[in-house]
Structures are given as structure tokens and as C-alpha cells.
N, C-alpha and C positions, 0 to 999 in steps of 0.2 A: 612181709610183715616182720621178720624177725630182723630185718635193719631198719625197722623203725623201733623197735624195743629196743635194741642196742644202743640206740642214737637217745631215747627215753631213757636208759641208764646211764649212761656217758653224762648225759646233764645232770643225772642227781648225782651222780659221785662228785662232779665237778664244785655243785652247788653248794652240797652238803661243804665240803672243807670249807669254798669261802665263807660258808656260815658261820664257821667257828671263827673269823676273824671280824666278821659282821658283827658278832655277840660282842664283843671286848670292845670296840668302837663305841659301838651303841651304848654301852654299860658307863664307860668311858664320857662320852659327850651324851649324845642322843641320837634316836632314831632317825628324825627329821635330817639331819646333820645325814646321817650314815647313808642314807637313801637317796639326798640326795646328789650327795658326793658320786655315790655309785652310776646314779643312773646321769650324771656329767660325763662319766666318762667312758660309758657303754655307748654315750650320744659320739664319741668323739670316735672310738674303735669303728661303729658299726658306719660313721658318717664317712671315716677316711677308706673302709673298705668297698663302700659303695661308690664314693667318688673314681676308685681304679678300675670298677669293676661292672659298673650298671649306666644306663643314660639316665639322664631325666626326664620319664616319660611316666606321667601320673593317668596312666593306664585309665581309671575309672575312679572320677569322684568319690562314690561309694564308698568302693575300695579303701582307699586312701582316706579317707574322716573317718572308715569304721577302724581302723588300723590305726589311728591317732587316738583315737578312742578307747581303744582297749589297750594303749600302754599307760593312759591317762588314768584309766580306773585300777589297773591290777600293776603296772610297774611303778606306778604316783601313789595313787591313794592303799589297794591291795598290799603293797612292801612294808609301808609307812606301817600299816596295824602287824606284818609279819617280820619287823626289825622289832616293834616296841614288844612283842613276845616275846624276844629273842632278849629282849633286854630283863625282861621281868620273871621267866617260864624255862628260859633256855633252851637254845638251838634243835637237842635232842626231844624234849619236848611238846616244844611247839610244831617239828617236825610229825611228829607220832599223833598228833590232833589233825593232821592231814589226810589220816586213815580213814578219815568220812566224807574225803570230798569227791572220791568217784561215784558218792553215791547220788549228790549233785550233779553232777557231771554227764553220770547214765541216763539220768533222768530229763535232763536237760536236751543231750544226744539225741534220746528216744523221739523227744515234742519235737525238736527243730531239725535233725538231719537223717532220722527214722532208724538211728545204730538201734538194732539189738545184742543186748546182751547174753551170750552164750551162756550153755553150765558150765564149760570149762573155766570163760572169763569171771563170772560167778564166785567159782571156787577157787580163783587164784585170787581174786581181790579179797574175799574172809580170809585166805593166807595170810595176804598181807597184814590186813588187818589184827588178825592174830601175833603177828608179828611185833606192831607195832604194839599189842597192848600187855605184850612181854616185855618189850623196854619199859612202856608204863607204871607197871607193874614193879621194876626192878626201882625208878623213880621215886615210886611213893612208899617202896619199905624205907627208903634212903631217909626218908623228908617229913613223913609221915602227915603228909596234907599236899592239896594243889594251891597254886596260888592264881588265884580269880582272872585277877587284871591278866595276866599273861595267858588263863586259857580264852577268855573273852576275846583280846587281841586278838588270837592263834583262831576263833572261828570268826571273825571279820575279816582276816586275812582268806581264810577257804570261799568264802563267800564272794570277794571282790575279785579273787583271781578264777575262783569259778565264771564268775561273767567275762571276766577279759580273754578267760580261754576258748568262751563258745563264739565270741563276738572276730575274736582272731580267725578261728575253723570259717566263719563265713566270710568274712573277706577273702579266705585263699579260694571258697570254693565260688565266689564272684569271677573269677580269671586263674586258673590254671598254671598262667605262664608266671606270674608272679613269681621269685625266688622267698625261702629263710629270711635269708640274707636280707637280703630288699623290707621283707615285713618287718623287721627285726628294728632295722634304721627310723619307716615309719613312726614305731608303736615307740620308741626311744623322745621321740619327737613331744610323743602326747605324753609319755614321764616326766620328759622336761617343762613341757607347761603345766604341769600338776604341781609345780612347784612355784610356779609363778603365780597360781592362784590362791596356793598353802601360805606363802610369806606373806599375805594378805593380812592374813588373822593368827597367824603365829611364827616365832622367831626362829629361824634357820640356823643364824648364825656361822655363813658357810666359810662366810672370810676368817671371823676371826679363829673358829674351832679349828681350820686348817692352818693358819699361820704357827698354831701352836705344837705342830706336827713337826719333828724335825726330818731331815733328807730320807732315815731309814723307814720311819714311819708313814711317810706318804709312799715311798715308794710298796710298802706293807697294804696298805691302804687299796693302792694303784692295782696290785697284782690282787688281791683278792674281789675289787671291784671287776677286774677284766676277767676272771676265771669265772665268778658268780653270775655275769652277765653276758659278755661278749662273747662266751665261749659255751657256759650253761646254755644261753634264753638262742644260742643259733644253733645247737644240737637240739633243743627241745621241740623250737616253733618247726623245723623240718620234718620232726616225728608227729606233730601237731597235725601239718599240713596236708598229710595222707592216712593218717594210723585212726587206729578204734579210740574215739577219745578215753573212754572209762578206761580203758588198761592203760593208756599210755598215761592216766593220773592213777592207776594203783600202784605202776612202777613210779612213780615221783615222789609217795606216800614211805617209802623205805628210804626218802631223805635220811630221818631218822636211827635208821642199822647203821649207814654210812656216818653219820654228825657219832653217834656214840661211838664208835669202832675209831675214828678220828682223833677222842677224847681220849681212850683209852691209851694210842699211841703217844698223843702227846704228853700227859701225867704218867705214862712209861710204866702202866699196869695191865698185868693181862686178865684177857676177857673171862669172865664168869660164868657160870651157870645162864645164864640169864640171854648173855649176850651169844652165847652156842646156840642156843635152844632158837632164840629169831632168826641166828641165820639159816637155822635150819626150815624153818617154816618160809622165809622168804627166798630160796633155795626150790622148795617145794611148790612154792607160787609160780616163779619161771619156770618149773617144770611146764602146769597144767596150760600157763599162757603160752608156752612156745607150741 
């Protein structure tokens, strides 16, 4: 279990940064745009690794449409509301409204795969949670108000990627042999048709907002879309694929320690009162979870 927490932190650290590049894009153009740029090119990383490295063998119908399915609802539709928070809420924000989705999660766990939740795991998730509403906290002295649209967003995003995470767990536990990797490629699949349905009723705009990108900027673009996704979502779904779901989203839920610690470096100010104090509590969380 504790290289599956490892493999559950590796992805939010990863995530968290390209988040902060996700934000400026999206601020920049729009979410639609940023999402689905991204999830082109996690289809193109995860398509070309699969091609060296797996056959074509669609094991189980199921399988495979439920795995289409859930990158279609949480990496399509689920991003779409958690880019547009990013856009309106902020990366560190909208990360910290995260802090309630293992409670979805557990409860979801409990009905369909019978996880219980320990006191331990219990108490390390209100860590988190704690955690997170220390950054919150440190936010709204800043600002002195929330802004709606962005938390709204930020819980339609917990919500859609709640179901893509429970719907993922049961496709792996359909077939065993299944890899990461391999679900990874599927669920990319069904992002990609999310998008095919989305340009339907509103404008993408993928050609032109990218030609207006010059060399250094896509290339910006490229590396934050493959670290956010081809590197995040194949550390995540392998912790996914055997781990306690509710921990393995309270550690996803300190998105936010990692996105403001990130902020911090980059504006080249050190951390606060504020930002001591979460990592101490989220600190205290991986104690109780390990």
C-alpha cells in the first residue's frame, strides 16, 4: 500500500505544476481550448506507448466501453468544469474544493466495492482537509470573498471525476491483467470523443487558438499537457487500480499544498504562516495514512 500512496503523490505533485500552466492557458484562451489540446496529446503519448508496448487485444467489451466512458465523463466533460475553475477560482483553489471528494468517493467505495474506511484513514483525510481549508483560509483574507462561478465549476468537476474514478476501479477489477498504461490509452479515447460531441454546441476553436501559439509556447503547452496527463493520469490510474480509493483521493486533495508551494516559487516569495502550518497537517495526514 505505501507504493500505491507514493504513485497517488507522484501524480499530484506532477499535476499540481502543470496546473499552474493549465491556469494561464485557460485565462488566456479558454478552458475548452486547454482541455482539449491537452487531452490530444495524452491520446498521442499514451497511443504511441501502447503501440511499442501492448497487442491489440480488447480483452472484454465491458472493459473497454466502461474505460471509454470514464475518460469521456471525467477526462471530457469532468476537466472542461475543472480547467474553467482554474480559469475563474484559481488552480490553488479550486484544488482545495477537492477536499470533499473523498467523501464521495468513500461513500461510493463502500456501495459498489465494500472499501471500508478506517479511523486511521478517517483521520488522515480531516488532515487533509484541514489542510486544505488553511490554504482556504489564507485565500479569502487575500480576496475577501469566493467567486461562485469558479467554486461551482471546482464541485462539478469533484463530481464528474468522482464517477470516472469509481467507473475506472471497475473496469480494472473486470480483468486483473489489464495494465495503467493500457486503461490510460482507452479512457484518453473517450476524452477524445468528448470533444467531438462538445464542438457540437460550442466553439473549440482548436486550430485557430493554436496557430497563435508561437514554437516556445506550444512547446510550453506540450510539456505541461504530457506531465498533467501522460505522466499524472499513468501514476494515478496504477494507484487507482489496486489502492483504497478514499486515501488515494485524500492524497490527490493536497493538489492544492503542491499548486500554492509552486506559486510561491514562481512569484519568488516565501511561504507564510499559512503555507507552514498545511504542510504540517498534510505531513501529519501521511503519517496516520502510512
Amino acid at each position: 500500500m505505501e507504493e500505491v500512496y507514493l504513485l497517488a503523490l507522484g501524480a499530484n505533485i506532477t499535476f499540481a505544476i502543470a496546473s499552474l500552466i493549465f491556469t494561464q492557458f485557460s485565462r488566456r484562451f479558454n478552458a475548452l481550448w486547454m482541455n482539449c489540446y491537452k487531452a490530444i496529446v495524452a491520446f498521442v503519448f499514451f497511443g504511441v506507448f501502447f503501440l511499442f508496448n501492448f497487442k491489440f487485444d480488447f480483452f472484454n467489451s465491458y472493459q473497454f466501453f466502461g474505460l471509454m466512458l470514464s475518460g469521456f465523463i471525467g477526462l471530457g466533460i469532468g476537466d472542461v468544469f475543472l480547467l474553467h475553475a482554474f480559469k475563474h477560482f484559481g488552480a490553488g483553489r479550486t484544488l482545495m474544493v477537492f477536499g470533499f471528494q473523498p467523501f464521495f468517493i468513500g461513500i461510493l467505495s463502500y456501495i459498489l466495492f465494500g472499501q471500508e474506511i478506517s479511523t486511521n484513514q478517517m483521520i488522515a483525510i480531516l488532515l487533509f482537509i484541514a489542510c486544505l481549508l488553511t490554504i482556504g483560509h489564507e485565500y479569502f483574507q487575500a480576496n475577501k470573498r469566493w467567486e461562485v462561478l469558479g467554486l461551482l465549476a471546482a464541485i462539478g468537476g469533484i463530481l464528474f471525476d468522482a464517477i470516472g474514478i469509481i467507473i475506472t476501479r471497475y473496469a480494472f477489477d473486470l480483468d486483473p491483467r489489464l495494465t495503467a498504461m493500457e486503461g490510460n490509452f482507452y479512457r484518453c479515447i473517450g476524452g477524445v470523443l468528448a470533444f467531438v460531441f462538445i464542438r457540437i454546441w460550442f466553439k473549440i476553436n482548436l486550430i485557430k487558438f493554436t496557430s497563435e501559439l508561437d514554437l516556445k509556447e506550444n512547446l510550453k503547452a506540450i510539456f505541461a499537457s504530457a506531465l498533467g496527463t501522460f505522466i499524472a493520469l499513468g501514476l494515478y490510474l496504477k494507484a487507482v487500480q489496486t489502492g483504497h480509493l478514499a486515501s488515494i483521493s485524500a492524497i490527490a486533495i493536497t493538489g492544492s499544498l503542491f499548486s500554492a508551494t509552486a506559486e510561491h516559487i514562481q512569484q519568488r516569495k516565501w511561504p507564510n504562516m499559512h503555507l507552514w502550518l498545511a504542510l504540517s497537517l498534510f505531513l501529519a495526514g501521511a503519517y496516520f495514512l502510512y
